[in-house]
FISE-768342 format. One line per field, with one value per residue: x, y, z of N, C-alpha, C in turn; residue number from 1. Coordinates in nm, 2 decimals, always signed. Layout:
REM FISE-768342
n_xx = (X, ...)
n_yy = (Y, ...)
n_zz = (Z, ...)
ca_xx = (X, ...)
ca_yy = (Y, ...)
ca_zz = (Z, ...)
c_xx = (X, ...)
c_yy = (Y, ...)
c_zz = (Z, ...)
resi = (NUM, ...)
This chain:
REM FISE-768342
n_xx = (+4.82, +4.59, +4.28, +4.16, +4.21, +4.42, +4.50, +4.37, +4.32, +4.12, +3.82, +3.98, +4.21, +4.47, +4.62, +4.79, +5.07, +5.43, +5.48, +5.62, +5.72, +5.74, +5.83, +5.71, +5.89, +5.92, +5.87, +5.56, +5.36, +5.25, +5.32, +5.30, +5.45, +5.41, +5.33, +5.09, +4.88, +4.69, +4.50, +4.31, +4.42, +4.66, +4.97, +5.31, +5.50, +5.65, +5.38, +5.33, +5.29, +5.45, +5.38, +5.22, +5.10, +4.92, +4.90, +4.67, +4.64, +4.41, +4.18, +4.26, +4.51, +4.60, +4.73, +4.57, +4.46, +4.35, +4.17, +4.37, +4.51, +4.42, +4.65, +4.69, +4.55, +4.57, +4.81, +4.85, +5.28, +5.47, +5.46, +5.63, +5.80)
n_yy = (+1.33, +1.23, +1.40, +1.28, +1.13, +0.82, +0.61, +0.58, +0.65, +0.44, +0.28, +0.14, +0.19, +0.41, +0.72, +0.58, +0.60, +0.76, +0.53, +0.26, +0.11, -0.22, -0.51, -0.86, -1.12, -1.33, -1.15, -1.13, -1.00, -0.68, -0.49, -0.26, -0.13, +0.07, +0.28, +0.30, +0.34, +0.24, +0.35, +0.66, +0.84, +0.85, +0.89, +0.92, +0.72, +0.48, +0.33, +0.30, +0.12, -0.10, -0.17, -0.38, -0.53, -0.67, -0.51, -0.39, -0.30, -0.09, -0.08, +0.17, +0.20, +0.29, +0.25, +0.06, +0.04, -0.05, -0.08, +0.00, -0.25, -0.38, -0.44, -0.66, -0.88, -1.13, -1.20, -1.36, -1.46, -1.30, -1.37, -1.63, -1.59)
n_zz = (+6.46, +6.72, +6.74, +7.02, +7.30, +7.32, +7.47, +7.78, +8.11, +8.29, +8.52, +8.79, +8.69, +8.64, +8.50, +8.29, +8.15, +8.01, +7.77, +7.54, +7.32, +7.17, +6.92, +6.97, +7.00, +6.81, +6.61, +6.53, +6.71, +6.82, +7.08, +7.40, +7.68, +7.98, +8.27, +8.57, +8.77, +9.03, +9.20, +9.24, +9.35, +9.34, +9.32, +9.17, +9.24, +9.48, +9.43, +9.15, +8.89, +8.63, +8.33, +8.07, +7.71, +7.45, +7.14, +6.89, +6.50, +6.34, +6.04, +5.93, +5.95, +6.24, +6.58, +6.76, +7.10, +7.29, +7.60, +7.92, +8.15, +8.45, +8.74, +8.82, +8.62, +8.39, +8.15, +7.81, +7.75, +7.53, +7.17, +7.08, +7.30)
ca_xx = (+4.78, +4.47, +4.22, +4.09, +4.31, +4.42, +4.52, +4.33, +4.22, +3.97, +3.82, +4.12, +4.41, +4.46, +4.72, +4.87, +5.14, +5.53, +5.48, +5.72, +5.68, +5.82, +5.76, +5.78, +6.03, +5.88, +5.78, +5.44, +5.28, +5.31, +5.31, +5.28, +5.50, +5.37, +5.31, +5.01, +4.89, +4.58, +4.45, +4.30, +4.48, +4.81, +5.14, +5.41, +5.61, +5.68, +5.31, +5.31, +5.35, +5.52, +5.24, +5.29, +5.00, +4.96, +4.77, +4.65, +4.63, +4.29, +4.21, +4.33, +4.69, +4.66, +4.73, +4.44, +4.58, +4.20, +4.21, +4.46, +4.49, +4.46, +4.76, +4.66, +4.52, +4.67, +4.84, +4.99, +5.36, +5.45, +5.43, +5.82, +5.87)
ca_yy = (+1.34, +1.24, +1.50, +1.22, +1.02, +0.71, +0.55, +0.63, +0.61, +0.34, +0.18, +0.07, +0.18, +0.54, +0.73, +0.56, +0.75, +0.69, +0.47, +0.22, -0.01, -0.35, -0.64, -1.02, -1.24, -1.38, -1.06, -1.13, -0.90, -0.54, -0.50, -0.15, -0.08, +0.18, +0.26, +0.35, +0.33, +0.15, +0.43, +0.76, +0.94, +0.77, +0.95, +0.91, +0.68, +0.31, +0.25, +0.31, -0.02, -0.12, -0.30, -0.46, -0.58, -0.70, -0.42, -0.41, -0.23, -0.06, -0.09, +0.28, +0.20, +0.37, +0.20, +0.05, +0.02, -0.10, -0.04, -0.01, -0.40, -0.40, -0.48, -0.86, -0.96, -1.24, -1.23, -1.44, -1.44, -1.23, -1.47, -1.65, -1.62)
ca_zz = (+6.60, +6.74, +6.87, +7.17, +7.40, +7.27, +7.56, +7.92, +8.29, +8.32, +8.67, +8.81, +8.61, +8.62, +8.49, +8.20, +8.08, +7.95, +7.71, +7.46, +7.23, +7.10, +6.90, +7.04, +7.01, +6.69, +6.58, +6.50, +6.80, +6.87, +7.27, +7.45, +7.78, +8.02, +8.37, +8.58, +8.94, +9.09, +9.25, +9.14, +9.43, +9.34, +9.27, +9.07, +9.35, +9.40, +9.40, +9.03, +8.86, +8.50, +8.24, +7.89, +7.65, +7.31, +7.10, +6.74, +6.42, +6.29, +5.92, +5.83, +6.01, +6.35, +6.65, +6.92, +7.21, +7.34, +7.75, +7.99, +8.22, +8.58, +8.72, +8.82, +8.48, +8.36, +7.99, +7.78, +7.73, +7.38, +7.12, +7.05, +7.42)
c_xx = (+4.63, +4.40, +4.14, +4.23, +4.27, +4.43, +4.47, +4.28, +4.10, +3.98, +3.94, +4.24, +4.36, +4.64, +4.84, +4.93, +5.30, +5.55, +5.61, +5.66, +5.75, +5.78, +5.81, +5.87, +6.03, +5.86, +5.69, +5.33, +5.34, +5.21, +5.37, +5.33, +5.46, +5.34, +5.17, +4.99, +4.71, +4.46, +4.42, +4.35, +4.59, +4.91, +5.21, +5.50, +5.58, +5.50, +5.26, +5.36, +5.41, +5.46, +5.28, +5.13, +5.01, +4.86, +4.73, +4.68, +4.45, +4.30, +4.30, +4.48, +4.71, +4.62, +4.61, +4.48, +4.45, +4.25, +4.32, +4.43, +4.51, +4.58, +4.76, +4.57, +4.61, +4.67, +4.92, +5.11, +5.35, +5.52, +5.62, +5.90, +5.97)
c_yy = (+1.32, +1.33, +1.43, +1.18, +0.85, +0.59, +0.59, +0.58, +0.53, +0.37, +0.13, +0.10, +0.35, +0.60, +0.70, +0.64, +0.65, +0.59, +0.39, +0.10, -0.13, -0.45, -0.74, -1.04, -1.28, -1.27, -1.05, -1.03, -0.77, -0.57, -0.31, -0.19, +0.06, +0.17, +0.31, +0.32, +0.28, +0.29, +0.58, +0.91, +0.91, +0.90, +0.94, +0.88, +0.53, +0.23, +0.26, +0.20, -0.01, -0.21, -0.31, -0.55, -0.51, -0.55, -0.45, -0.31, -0.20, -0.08, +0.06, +0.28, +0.29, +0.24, +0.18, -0.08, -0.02, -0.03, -0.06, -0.13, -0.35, -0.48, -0.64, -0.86, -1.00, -1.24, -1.30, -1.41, -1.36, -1.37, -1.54, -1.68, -1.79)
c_zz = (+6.61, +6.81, +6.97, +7.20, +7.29, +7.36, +7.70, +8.03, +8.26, +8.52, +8.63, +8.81, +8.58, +8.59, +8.40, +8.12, +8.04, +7.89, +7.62, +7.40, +7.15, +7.07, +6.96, +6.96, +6.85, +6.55, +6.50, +6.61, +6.82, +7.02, +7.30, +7.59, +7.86, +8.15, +8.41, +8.76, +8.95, +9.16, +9.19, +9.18, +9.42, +9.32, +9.20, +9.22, +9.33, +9.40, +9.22, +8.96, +8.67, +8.47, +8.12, +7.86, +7.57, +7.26, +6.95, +6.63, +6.38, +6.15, +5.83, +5.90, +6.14, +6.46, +6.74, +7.01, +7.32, +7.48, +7.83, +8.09, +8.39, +8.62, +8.75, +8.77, +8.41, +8.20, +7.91, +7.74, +7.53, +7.29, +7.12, +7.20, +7.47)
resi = (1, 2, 3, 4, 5, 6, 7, 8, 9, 10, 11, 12, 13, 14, 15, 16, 17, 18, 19, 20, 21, 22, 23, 24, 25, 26, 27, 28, 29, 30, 31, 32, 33, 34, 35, 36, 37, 38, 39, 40, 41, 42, 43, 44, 45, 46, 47, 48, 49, 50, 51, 52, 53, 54, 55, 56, 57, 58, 59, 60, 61, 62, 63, 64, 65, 66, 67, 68, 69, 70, 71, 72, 73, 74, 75, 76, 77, 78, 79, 80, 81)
């Protein structure tokens, strides 16, 4: 377990939370599933959207899951698609 956050509230995107994970189609990419909300007064209701982006590996084998994406930023399909 990490003692920081691995995954967090930026500008923009707050709230990232229930997470999942799956490789593409190809499976050459690991991709992160998770929701969040635009706002920093948001809720947990239908303005809370459902996001997906690719993430990486560090060299000692733990996941970096870099920033959470605003919800209109445009990403490429997972690879295989």
């Amino acid at each position: 377990k990490s003692p920081d956050p691995v995954f967090e509230t930026v500008d923009g995107v707050y709230g990232p939370a229930h997470n999942g994970f799956f490789k593409s189609p190809d499976g050459t990419e690991d991709w992160i599933v998770y929701h969040a909300n635009d706002s920093r007064f948001g809720v947990c209701d239908t303005n809370r959207t459902t996001r997906i982006q690719k993430f990486t590996w560090n060299s000692d084998g733990t996941p970096n899951f870099g920033t959470p994406l605003a919800v209109d930023t445009d990403i490429p399909v997972p690879s295989g698609e």
